[in-house]
C-alpha positions in Angstrom: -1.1 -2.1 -2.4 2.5 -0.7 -0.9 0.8 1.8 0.9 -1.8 -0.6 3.0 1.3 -3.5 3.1 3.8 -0.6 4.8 0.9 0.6 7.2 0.1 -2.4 8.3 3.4 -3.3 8.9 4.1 -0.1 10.8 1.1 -1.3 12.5 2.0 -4.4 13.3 5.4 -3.9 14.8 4.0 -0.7 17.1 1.5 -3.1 18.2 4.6 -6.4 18.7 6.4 -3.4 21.1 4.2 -2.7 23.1 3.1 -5.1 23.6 6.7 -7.2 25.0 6.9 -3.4 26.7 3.9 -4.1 28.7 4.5 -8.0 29.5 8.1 -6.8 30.7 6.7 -4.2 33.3 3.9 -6.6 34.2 6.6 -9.1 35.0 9.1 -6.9 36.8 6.5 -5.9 39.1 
């Protein structure tokens, strides 16, 4: 319900960081 759809949303957008986090260092090196 709310509680799984704002988990996985959490989820999802920790995930969408660190991702573009990691592919930015990768790339300045």
């Amino acid at each position: 319900g709310i509680w799984s759809g704002m988990l996985g949303g959490t989820i999802m957008q920790t995930l969408i960081l660190m991702l573009v986090t990691y592919r930015t260092d990768w790339n300045k090196e």
